[in-house]
Kinemage of the C-alpha trace (Angstrom):
@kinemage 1
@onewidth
@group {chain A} dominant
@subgroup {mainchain}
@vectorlist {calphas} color= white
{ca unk a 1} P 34.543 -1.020 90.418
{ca unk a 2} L 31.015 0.915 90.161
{ca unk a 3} L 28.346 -1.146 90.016
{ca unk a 4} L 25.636 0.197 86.940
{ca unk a 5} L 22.394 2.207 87.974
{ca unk a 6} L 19.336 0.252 87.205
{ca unk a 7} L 17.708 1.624 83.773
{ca unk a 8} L 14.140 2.198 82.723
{ca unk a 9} L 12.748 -1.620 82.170
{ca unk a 10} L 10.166 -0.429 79.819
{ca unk a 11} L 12.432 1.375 77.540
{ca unk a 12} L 14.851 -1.270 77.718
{ca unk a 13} L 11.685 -3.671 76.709
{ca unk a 14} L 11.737 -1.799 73.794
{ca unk a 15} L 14.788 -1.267 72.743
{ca unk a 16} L 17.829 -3.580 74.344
{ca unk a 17} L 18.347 -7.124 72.347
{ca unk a 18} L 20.459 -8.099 75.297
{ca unk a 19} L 23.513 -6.971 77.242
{ca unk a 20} L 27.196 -7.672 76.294
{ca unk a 21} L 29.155 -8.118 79.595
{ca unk a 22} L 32.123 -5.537 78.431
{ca unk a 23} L 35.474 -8.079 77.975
{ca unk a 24} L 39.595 -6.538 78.132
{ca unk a 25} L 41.204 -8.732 77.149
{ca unk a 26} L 42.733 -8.746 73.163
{ca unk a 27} L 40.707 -11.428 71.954
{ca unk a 28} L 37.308 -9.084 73.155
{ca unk a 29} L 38.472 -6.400 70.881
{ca unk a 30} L 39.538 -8.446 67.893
{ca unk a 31} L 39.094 -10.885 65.860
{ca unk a 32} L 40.913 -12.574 62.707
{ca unk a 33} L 38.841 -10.583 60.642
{ca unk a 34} L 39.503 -7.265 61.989
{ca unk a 35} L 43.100 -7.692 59.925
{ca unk a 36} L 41.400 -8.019 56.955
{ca unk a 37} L 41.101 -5.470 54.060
{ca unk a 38} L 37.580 -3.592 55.186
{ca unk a 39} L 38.508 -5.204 58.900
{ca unk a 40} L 38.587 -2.897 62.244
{ca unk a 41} L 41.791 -1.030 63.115
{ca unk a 42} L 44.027 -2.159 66.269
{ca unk a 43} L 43.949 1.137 67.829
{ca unk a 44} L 46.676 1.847 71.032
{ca unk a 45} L 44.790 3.258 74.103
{ca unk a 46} L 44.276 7.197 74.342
{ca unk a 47} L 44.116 9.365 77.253
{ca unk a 48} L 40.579 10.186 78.371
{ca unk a 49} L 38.915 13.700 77.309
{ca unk a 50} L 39.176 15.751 80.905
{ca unk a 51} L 36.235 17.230 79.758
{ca unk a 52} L 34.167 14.226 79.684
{ca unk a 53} L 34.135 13.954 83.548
{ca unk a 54} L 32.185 17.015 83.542
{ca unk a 55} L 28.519 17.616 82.385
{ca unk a 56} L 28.708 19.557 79.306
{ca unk a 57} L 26.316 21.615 78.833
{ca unk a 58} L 23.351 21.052 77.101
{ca unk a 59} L 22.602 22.826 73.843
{ca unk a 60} L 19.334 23.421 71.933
{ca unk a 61} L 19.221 21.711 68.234
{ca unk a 62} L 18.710 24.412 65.354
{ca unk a 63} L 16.803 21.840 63.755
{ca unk a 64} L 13.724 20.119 62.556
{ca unk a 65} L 12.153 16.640 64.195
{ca unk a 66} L 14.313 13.768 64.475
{ca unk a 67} L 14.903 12.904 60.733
{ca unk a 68} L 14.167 9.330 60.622
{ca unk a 69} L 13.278 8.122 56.845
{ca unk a 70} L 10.351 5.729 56.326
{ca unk a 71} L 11.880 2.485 56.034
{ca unk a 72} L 8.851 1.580 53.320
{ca unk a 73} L 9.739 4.079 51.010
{ca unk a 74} L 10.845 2.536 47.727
{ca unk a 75} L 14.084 3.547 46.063
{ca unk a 76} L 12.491 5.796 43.294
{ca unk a 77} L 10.567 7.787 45.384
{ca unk a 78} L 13.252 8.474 47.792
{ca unk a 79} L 15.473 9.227 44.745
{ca unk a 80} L 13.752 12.012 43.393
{ca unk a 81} L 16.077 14.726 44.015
{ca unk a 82} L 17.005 17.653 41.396
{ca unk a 83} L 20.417 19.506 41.260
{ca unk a 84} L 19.839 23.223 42.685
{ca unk a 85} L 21.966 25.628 41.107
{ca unk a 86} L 25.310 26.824 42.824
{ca unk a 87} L 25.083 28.404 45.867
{ca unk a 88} L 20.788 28.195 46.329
{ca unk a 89} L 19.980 25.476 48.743
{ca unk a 90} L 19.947 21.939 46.726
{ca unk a 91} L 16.782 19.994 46.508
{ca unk a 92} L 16.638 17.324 49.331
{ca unk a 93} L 15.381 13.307 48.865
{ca unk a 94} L 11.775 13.501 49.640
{ca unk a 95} L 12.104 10.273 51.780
{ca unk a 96} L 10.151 11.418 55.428
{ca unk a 97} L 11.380 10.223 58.508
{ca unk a 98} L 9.858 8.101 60.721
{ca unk a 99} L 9.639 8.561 64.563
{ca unk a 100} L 10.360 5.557 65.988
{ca unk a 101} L 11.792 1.897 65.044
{ca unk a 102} L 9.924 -0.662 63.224
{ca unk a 103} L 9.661 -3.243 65.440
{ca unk a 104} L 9.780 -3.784 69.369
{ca unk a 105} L 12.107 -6.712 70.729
{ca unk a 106} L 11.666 -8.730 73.811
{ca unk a 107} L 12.365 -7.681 77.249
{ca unk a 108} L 16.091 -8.387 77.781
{ca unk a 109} L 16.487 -11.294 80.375
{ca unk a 110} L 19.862 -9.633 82.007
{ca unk a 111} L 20.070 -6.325 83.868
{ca unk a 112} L 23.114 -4.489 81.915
{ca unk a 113} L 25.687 -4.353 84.886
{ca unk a 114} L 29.275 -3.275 84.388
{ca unk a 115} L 31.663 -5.988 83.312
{ca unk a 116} L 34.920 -6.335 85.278
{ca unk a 117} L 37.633 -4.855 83.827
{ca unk a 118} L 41.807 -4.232 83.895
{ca unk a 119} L 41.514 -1.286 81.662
{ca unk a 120} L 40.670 1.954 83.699
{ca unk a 121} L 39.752 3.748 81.124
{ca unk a 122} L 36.612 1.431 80.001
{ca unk a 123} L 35.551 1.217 83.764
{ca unk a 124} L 31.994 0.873 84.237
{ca unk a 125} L 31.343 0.893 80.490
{ca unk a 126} L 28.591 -1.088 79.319
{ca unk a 127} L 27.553 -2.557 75.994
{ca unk a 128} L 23.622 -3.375 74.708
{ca unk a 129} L 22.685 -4.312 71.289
{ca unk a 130} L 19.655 -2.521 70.602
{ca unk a 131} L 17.316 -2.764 67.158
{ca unk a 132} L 16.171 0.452 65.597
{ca unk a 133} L 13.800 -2.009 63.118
{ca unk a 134} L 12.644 -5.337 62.492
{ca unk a 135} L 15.269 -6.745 59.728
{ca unk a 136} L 18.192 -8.669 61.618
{ca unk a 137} L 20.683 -5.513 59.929
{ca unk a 138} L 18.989 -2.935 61.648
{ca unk a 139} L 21.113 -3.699 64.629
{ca unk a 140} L 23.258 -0.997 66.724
{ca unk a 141} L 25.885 -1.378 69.682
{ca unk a 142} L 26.226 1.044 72.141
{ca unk a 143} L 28.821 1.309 74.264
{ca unk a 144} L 27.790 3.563 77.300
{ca unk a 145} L 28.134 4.986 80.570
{ca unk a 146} L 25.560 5.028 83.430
{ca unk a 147} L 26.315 7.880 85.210
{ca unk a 148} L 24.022 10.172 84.089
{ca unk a 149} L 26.011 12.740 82.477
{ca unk a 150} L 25.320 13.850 78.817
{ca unk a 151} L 28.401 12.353 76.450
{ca unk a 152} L 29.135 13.706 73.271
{ca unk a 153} L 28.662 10.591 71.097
{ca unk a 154} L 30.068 9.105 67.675
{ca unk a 155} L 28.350 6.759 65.301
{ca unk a 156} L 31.090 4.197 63.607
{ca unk a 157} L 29.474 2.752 60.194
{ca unk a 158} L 31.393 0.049 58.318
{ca unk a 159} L 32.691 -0.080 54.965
{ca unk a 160} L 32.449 -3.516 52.969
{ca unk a 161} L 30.997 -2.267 49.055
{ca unk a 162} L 27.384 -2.054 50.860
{ca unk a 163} L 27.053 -5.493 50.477
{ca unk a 164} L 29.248 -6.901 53.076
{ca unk a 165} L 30.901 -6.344 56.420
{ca unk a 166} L 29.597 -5.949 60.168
{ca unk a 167} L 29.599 -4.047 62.593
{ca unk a 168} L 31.851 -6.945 64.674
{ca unk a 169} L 34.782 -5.718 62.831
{ca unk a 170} L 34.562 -2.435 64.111
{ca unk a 171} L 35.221 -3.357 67.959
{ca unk a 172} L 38.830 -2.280 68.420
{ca unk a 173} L 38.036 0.954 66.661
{ca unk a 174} L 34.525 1.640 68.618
{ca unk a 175} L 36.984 0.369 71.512
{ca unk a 176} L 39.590 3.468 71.127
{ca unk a 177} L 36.604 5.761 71.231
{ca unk a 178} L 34.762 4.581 73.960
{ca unk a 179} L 38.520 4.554 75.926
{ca unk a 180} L 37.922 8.365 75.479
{ca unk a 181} L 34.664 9.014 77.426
{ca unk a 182} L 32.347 9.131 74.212
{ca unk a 183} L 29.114 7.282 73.935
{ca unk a 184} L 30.063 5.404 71.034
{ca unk a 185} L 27.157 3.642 68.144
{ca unk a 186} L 28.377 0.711 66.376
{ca unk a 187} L 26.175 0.142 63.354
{ca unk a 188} L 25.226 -2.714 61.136
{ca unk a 189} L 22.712 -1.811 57.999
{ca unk a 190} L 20.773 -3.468 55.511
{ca unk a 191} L 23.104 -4.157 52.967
{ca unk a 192} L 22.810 -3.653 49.230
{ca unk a 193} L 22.221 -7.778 48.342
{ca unk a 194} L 19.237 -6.862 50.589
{ca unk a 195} L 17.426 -3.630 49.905
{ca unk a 196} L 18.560 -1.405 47.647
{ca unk a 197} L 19.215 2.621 47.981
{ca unk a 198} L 18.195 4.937 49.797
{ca unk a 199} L 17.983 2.104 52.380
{ca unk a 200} L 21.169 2.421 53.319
{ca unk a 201} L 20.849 5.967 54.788
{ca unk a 202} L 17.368 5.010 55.836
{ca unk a 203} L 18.798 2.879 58.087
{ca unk a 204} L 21.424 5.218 59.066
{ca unk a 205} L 18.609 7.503 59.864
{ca unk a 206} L 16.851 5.727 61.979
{ca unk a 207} L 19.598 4.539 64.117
{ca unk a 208} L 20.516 8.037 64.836
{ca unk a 209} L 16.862 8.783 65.791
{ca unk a 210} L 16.594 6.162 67.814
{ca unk a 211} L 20.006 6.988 69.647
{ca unk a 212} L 18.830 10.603 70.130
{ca unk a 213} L 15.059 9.826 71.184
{ca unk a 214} L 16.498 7.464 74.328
{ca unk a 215} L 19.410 9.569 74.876
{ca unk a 216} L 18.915 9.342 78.579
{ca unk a 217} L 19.208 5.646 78.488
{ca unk a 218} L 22.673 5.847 77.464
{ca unk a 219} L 24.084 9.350 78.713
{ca unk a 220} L 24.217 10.563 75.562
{ca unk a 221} L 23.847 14.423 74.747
{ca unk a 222} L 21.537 14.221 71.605
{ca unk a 223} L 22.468 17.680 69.939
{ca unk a 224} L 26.354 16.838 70.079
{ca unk a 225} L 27.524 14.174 68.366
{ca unk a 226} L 29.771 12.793 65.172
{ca unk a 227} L 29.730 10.842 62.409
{ca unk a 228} L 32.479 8.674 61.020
{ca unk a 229} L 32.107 5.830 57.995
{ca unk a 230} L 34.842 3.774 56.330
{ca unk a 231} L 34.936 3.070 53.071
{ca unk a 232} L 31.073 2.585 51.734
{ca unk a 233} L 30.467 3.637 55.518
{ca unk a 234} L 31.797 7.095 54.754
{ca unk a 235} L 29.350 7.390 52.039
{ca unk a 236} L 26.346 6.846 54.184
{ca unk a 237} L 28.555 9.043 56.573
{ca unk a 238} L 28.519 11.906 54.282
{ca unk a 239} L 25.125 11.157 52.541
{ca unk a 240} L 23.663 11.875 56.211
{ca unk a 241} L 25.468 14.953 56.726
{ca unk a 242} L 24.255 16.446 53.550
{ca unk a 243} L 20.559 15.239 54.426
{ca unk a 244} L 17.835 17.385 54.282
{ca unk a 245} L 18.937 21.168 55.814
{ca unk a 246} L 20.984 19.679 58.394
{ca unk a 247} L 20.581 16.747 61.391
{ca unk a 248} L 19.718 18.103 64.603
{ca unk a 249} L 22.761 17.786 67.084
{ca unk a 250} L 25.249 16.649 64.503
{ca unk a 251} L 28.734 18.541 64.820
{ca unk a 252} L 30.732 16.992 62.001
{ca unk a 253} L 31.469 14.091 59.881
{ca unk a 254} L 34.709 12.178 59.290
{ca unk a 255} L 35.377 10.105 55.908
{ca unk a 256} L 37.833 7.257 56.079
{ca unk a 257} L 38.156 6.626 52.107
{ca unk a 258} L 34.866 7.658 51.644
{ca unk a 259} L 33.283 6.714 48.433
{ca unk a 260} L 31.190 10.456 48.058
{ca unk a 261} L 30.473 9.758 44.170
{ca unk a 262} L 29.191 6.453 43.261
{ca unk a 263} L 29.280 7.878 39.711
{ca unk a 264} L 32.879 8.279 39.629
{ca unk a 265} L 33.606 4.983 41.149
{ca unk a 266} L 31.097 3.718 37.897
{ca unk a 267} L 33.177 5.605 35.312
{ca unk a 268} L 36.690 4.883 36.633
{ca unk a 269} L 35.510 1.482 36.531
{ca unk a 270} L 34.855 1.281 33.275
{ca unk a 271} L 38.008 3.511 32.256
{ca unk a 272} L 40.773 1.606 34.718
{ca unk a 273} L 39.497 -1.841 33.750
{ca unk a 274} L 43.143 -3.582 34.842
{ca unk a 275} L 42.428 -2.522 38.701
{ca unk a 276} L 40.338 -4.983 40.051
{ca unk a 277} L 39.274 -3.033 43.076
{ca unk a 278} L 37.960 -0.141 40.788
{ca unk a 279} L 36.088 -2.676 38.535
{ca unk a 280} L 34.476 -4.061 41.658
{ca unk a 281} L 33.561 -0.919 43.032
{ca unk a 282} L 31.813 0.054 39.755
{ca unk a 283} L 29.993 -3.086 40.218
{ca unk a 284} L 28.725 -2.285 43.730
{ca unk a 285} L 27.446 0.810 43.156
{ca unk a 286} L 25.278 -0.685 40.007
{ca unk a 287} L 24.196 -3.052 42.790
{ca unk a 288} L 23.561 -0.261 45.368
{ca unk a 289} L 21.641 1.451 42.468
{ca unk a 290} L 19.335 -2.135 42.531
{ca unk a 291} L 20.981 -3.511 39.422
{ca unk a 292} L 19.971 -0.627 37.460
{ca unk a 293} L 22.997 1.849 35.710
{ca unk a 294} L 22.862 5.297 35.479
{ca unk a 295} L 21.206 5.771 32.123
{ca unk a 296} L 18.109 4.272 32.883
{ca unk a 297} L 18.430 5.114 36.810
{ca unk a 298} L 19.184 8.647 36.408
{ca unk a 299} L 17.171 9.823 39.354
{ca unk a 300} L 18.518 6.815 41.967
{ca unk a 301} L 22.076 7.322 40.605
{ca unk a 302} L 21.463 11.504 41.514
{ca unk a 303} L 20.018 10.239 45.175
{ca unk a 304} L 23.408 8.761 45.401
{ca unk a 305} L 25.674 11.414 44.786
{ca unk a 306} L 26.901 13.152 47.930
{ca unk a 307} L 28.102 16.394 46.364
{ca unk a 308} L 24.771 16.983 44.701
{ca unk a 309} L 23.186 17.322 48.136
{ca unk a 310} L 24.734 20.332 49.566
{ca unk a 311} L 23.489 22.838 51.169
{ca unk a 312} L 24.443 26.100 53.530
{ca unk a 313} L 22.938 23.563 56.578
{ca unk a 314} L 25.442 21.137 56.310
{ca unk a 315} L 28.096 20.659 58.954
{ca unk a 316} L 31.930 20.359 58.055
{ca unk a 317} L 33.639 17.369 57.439
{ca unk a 318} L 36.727 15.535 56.783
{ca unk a 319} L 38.205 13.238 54.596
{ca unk a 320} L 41.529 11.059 54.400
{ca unk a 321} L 42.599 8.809 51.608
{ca unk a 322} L 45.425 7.249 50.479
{ca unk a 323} L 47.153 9.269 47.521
{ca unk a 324} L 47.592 5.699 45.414
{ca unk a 325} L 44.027 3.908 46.634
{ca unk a 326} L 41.240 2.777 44.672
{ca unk a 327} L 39.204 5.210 46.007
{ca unk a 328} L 41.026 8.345 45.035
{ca unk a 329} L 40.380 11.858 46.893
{ca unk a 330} L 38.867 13.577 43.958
{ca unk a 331} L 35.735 11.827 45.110
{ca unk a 332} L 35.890 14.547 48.291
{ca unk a 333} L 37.055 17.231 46.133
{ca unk a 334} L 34.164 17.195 44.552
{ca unk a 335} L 31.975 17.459 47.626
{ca unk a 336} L 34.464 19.751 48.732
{ca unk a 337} L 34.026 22.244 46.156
{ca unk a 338} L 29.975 21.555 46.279
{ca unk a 339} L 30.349 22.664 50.439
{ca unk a 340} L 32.388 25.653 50.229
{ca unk a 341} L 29.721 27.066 47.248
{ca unk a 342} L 27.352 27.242 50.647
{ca unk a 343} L 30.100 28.514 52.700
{ca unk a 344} L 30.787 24.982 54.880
{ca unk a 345} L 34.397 23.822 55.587
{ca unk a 346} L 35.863 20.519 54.459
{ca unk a 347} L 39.300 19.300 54.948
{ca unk a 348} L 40.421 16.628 52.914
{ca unk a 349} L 43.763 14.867 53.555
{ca unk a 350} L 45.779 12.488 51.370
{ca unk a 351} L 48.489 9.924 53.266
{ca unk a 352} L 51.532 8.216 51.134
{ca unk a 353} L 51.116 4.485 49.764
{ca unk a 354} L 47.292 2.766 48.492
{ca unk a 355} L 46.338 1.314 52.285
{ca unk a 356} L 42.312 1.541 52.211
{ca unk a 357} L 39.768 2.053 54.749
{ca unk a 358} L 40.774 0.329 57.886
{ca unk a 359} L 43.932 -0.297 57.410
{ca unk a 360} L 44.754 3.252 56.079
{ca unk a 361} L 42.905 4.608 59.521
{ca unk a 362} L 45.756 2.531 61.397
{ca unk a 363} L 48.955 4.098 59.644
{ca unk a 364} L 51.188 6.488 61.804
{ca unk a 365} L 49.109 9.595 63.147
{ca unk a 366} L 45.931 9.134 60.975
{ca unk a 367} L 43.582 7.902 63.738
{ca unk a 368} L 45.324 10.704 65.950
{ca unk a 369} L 44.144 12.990 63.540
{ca unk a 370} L 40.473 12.134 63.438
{ca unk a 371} L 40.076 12.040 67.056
{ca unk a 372} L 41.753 15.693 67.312
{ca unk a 373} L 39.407 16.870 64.493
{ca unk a 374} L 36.415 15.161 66.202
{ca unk a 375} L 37.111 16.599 69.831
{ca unk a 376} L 37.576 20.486 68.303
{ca unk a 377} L 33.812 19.803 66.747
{ca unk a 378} L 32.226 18.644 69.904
{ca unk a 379} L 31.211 20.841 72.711
């Protein structure tokens, strides 16, 4: 058993809620809830990356400042976004990043120290719940090392409509990835009963700012990293990685049912009125829109469309659905065929049956699958 290095107090002053001593046993890394439809996925132990042992070593970002939206920017002005024509560069949300969170919390009262463990493979790993803004959603987990070397890392958001879910639901899956050496982000958001878009990827912004700024705190290499949403999570997954001309550091994103077009989940809503999930989906988008439907929203409901954002600076990405789900893949065919306009690769991959979201991430071989995809984009 190592016993964890002693971190920077002041950044920790600034940044750690408090430490989670890091529990193995099954009821630590799930819950009832993690069973249920947008629950976490009960993922069986894989080998640790070899290469993680090793520093990797460290690469320069191609490019701008750490893209953290404004958190005050309202809806409409974030929204403003025009189509560009096929294959120039698509205009961009004029949202600007911030720099640095919203709001300092208290000095933690524990030193993080490494929990005692029976599972070798999260030995010494450590977990702090740190706030990257002042709202209570504006939480993240990290699950981290303290040995100093630079970790590629992955960023787990939630599914749940954007109104629901937590971040709690994601343990056994943040769990599995943390089991393979990564520095692994669990995120919560504001959700859409809350604030309505572009807060969402505000928020996802500005977690990933704040992960990269205090990198060191949490051996994580800032200009390699991942990714991966479920659900409404995989839209705010993909929304990011069309952002702007590109994140600095990000290597790929993965897309567990990802809902890419909020305007096709609005029309087959209206269209497949007998399939309650689809009518409900439809329903969540108006409500991620702030109430408002696309004919008198136009600009908010174009902010919200993944596919519209491409441009030759995006990084690939992949997407799995079920061939019979709710969400059906022609949501990341369309962003598909938007990406390879600018010349960027997207795989898109369909498994048998209607499973959605978490509990389509758990069949046979589909989790195997991401986390081969996600170690080829890493360096």
């Amino acid at each position: 058993m190592r016993t964890a290095a002693t971190v920077s107090s002041l950044a920790l002053a600034a940044l750690v809620i408090g430490p989670v001593a890091l529990q193995t046993t099954s009821a630590a890394h799930a819950s009832p809830a993690e069973s249920s439809h947008f629950g976490g996925a009960s993922i069986t132990a894989s080998k640790a990356v070899t290469k993680l042992r090793k520093k990797p070593a460290t690469h320069k970002s191609k490019g701008k400042a750490d893209p953290s939206p404004d958190p005050s920017a309202s809806a409409s002005a974030s929204a403003g976004s025009t189509v560009k024509p096929t294959p120039s560069p698509t205009p961009k949300p004029t949202t600007k990043p911030t720099t640095k969170p919203t709001a300092r919390p208290k000095k933690p009262t524990a030193t993080p120290r490494v929990a005692s463990t029976d599972n070798p493979l999260l030995d010494g790993t450590i977990i702090n719940t740190v706030a990257y803004g002042s709202h209570p959603h504006q939480r993240m987990d990290v699950w981290h090392q303290t040995d100093g070397l630079k970790r590629p890392g992955v960023f787990l958001i939630h599914g749940g409509w954007w109104s629901g879910g937590d971040k709690k639901y994601m343990t056994a899956i943040t769990t599995s990835y943390a089991e393979q050496g990564y520095t692994v982000f669990n995120l919560n958001y504001r959700l859409s009963g809350e604030a309505a878009w572009p807060a969402q990827r505000t928020d996802t912004l500005d977690a990933i700012a704040t992960a990269r700024r205090h990198a060191a705190l949490w051996s994580f290499d800032p200009n390699n990293y991942v990714v991966v949403g479920f659900s409404a999570g995989g839209h705010l997954a993909s929304a990011v990685g069309t952002y702007g001309d590109g994140l600095p550091g990000l290597r790929g994103v993965v897309g567990i049912s990802p809902v890419t077009s909020p305007m096709l989940a609005y029309e087959d809503g209206a269209t497949d009125v007998f399939d309650l999930n689809k009518r409900k989906l439809r329903e969540s988008a108006i409500q991620l829109a702030g109430g408002c439907e696309p004919v008198k929203c136009p600009k908010i409901w174009a902010s919200m469309e993944v596919p519209r954002h491409a441009s030759k600076g995006d990084v690939p990405e992949l997407a799995v659905h079920s061939q019979d789900e709710f969400v059906p893949a022609e949501h990341s065919l369309r962003l598909k065929e938007r990406l390879k306009a600018f010349g960027v690769s997207m795989t898109v991959l369909t498994e048998p049956g209607f499973e959605h979201s978490t509990p389509m991430y758990r069949l046979p071989g589909v989790a195997e699958t991401v986390q081969d995809w996600i170690a080829g984009k890493l360096l």
